[in-house]
C-alpha positions as CSV (number, residue, x, y, z in Angstrom):
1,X,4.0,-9.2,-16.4
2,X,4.0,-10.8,-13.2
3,X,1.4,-10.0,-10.3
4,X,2.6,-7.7,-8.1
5,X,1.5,-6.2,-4.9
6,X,0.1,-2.0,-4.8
7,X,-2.1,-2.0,-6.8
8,X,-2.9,1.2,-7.5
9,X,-2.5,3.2,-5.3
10,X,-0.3,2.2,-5.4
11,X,-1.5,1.1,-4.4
12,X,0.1,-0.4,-2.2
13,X,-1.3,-1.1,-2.5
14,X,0.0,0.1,-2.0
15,X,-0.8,2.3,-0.7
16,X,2.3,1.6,3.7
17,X,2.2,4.2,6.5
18,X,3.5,3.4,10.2
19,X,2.6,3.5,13.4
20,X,2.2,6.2,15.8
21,X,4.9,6.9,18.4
22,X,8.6,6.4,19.1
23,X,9.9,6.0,15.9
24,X,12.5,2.3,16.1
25,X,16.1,2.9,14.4
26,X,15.8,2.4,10.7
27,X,19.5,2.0,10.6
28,X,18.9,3.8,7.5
29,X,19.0,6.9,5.8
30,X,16.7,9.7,5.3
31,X,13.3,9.1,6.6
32,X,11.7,12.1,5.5
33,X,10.7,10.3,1.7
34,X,7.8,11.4,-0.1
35,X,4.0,10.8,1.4
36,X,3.6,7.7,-1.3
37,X,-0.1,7.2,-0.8
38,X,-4.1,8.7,-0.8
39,X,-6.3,10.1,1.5
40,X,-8.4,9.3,4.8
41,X,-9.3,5.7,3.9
42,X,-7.5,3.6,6.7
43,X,-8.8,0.8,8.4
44,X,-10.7,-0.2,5.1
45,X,-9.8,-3.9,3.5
46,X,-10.1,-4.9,0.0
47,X,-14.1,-6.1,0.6
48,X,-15.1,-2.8,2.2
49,X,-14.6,-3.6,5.9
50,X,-12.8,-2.4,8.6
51,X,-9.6,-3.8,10.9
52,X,-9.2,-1.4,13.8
53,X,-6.9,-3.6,15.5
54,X,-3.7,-1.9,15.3
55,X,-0.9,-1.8,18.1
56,X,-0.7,1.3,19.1
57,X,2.3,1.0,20.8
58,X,4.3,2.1,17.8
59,X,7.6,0.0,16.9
60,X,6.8,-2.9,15.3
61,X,10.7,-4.0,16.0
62,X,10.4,-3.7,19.4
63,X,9.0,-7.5,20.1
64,X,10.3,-11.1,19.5
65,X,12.6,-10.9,16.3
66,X,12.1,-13.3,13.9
67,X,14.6,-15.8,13.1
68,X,16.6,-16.0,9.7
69,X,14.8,-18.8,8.2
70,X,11.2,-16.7,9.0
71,X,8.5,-17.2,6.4
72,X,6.8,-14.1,4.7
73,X,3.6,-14.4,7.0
74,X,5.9,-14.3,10.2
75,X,8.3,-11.4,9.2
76,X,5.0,-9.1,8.0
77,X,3.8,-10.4,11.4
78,X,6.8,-8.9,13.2
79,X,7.1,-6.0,11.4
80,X,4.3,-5.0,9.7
81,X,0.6,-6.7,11.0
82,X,1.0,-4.0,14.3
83,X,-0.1,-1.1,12.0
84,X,-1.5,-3.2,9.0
85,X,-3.4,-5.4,10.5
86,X,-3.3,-9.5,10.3
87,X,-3.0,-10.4,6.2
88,X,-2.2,-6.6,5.1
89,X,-5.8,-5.9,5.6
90,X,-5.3,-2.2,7.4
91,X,-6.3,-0.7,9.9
92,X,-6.9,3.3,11.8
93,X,-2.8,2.9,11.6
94,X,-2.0,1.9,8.7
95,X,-3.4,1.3,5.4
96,X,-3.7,-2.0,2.8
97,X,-1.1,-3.4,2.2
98,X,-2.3,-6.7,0.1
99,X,-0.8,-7.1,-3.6
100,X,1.8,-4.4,-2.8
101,X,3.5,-2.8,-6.2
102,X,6.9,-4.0,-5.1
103,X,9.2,-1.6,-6.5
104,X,6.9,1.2,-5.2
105,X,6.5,-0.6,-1.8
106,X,10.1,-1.2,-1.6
107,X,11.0,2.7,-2.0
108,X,8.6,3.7,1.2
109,X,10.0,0.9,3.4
110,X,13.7,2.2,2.5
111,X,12.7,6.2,2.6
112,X,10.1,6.1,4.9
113,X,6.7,8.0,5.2
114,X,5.2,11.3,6.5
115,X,1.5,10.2,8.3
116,X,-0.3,12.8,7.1
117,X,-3.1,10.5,6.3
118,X,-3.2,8.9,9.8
119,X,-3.2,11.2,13.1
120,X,-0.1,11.1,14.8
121,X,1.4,8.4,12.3
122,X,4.2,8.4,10.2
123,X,6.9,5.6,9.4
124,X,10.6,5.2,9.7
125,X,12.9,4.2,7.1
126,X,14.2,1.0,7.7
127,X,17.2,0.0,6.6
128,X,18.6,-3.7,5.4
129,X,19.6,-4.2,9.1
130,X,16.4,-4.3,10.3
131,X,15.0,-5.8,7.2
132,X,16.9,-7.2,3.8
133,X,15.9,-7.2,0.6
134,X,15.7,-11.2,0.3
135,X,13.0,-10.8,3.6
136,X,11.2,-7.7,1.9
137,X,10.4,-9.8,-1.0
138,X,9.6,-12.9,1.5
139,X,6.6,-10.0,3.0
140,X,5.8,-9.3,-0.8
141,X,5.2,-12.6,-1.7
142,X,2.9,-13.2,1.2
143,X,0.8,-10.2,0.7
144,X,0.5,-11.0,-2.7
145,X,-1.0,-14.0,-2.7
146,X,-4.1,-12.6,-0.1
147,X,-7.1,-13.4,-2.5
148,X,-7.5,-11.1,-5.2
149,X,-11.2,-8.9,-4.5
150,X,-14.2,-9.5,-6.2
151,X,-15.8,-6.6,-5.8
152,X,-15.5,-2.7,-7.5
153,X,-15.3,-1.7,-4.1
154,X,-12.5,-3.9,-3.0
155,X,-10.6,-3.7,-6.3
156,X,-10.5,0.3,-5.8
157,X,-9.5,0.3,-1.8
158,X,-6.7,-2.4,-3.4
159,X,-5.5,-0.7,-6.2
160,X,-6.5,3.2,-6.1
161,X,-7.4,4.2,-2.6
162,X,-4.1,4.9,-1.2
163,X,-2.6,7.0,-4.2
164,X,-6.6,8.7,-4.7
165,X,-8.4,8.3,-1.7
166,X,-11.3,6.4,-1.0
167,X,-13.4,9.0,-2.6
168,X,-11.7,9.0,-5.7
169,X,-11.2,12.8,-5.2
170,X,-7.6,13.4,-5.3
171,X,-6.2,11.6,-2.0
172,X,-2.3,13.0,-1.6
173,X,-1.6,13.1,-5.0
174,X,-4.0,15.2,-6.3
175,X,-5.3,13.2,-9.2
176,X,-9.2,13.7,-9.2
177,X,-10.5,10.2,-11.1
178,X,-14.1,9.9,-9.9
179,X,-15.6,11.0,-13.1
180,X,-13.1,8.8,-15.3
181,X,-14.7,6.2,-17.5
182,X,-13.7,2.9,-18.4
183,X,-12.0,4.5,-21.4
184,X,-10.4,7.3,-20.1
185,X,-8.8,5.1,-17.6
186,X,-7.4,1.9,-19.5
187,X,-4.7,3.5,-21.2
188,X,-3.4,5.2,-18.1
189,X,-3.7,1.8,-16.1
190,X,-2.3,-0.5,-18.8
191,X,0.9,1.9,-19.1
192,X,1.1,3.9,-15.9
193,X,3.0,6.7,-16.3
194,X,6.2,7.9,-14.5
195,X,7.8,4.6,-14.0
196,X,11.6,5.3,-13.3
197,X,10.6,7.5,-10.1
198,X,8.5,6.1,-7.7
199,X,9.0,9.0,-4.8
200,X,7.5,11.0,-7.4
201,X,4.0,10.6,-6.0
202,X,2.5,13.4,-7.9
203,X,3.7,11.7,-11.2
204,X,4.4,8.3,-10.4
205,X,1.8,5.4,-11.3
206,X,2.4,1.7,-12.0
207,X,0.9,-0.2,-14.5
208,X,-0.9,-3.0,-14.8
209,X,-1.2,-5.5,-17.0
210,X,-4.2,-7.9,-17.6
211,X,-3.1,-10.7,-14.8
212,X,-3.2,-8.2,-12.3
213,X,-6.5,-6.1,-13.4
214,X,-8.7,-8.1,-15.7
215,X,-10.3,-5.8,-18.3
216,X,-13.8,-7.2,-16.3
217,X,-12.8,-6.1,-13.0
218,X,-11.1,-2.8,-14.4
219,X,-14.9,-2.2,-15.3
220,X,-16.0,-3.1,-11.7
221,X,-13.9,-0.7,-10.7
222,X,-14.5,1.8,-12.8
223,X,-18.8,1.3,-11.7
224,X,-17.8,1.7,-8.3
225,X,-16.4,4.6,-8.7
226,X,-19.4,6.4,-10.1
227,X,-21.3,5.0,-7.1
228,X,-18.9,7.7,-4.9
């Protein structure tokens, strides 16, 4: 399985909400897709800290376009780093966004997000006018190869937080894990569950495979966790 961005939480990882304000023209469908990600943890990055310097002006679109031949790191600074923060780190926009799950990530960009999670956030869908599919996977690449975290702490905020809040408590989709052990959770993380449907947040989680969570930091993890 290759290494993909979200982790859990989707995160991504996924775990991506958008900036307050005038919402830009997806030139896109609906944007009223399912709230994708967990609770009150934004600003944190995968070591624990915290990136509070957001734009708060609210369309990422709205400043120099890049060109055709941008790299990753200059589209995901276009479009992204105003409500994510520089390398997907987060901020009080905007969560994580480092090691995105790309199928997963791809749905919210395209659907959009409520910002239930973030005060007087939420996040267009933006369509392939504004974005395409060959530049999404350019910003995928780059967030995915941010250093992986070497911490329980920063594995969770990478992998769990947005999907079950940095408390482990439920976040938006209602799945309590803070008293799962290392065994009640492998299973569940090595096969995820819900995989054709990822707007279905309440049933919806990827899996992954042993180059993306070692069974080591799994059990990191899994320690910091009981620490909550």
């Amino acid at each position: 399985m290759s290494r993909v961005t979200p982790r859990l939480a989707i995160p991504l990882a996924l775990m991506l909400a958008g900036c307050p304000g005038d919402d830009p023209d997806p030139g896109s469908s609906d944007s009223s897709g399912t709230d994708p990600s967990g609770a009150d943890s934004s600003g944190t990055d995968s070591s624990g800290g915290v990136d509070t310097t957001g734009d708060p002006s609210g369309d990422p679109t709205a400043g120099p376009t890049a060109g055709p031949d941008a790299s990753g790191e200059e589209l995901y600074g276009q479009l992204c780093s105003p409500c994510h923060g520089p390398n997907g780190v987060g901020t009080t926009l905007g969560y994580e966004l480092q090691h995105p799950v790309r199928e997963f990530s791809t749905w919210v960009v395209r659907n959009g997000r409520p910002g239930d999670e973030f005060e007087n956030s939420s996040m267009s869908a933006y369509g392939t006018n504004v974005v395409s599919d060959t530049s999404l996977e350019e910003i995928w690449d780059y967030l995915d190869a941010q250093p992986q975290p070497t911490t329980g702490e920063g594995l969770y905020l990478d992998y769990c937080a947005n999907c079950h809040g940095v408390d482990a408590t439920g976040g938006v989709v209602g799945k309590d894990i803070s008293d799962k052990t290392f065994a009640d959770s492998l299973e569940r993380v090595r096969e995820g569950a819900g995989l054709s449907d990822p707007g279905a947040r309440m049933f919806y989680m990827p899996a992954f495979d042993t180059d993306v969570v070692s069974d080591q930091e799994l059990q990191l993890l899994i320690d910091h966790v009981a620490t909550l």
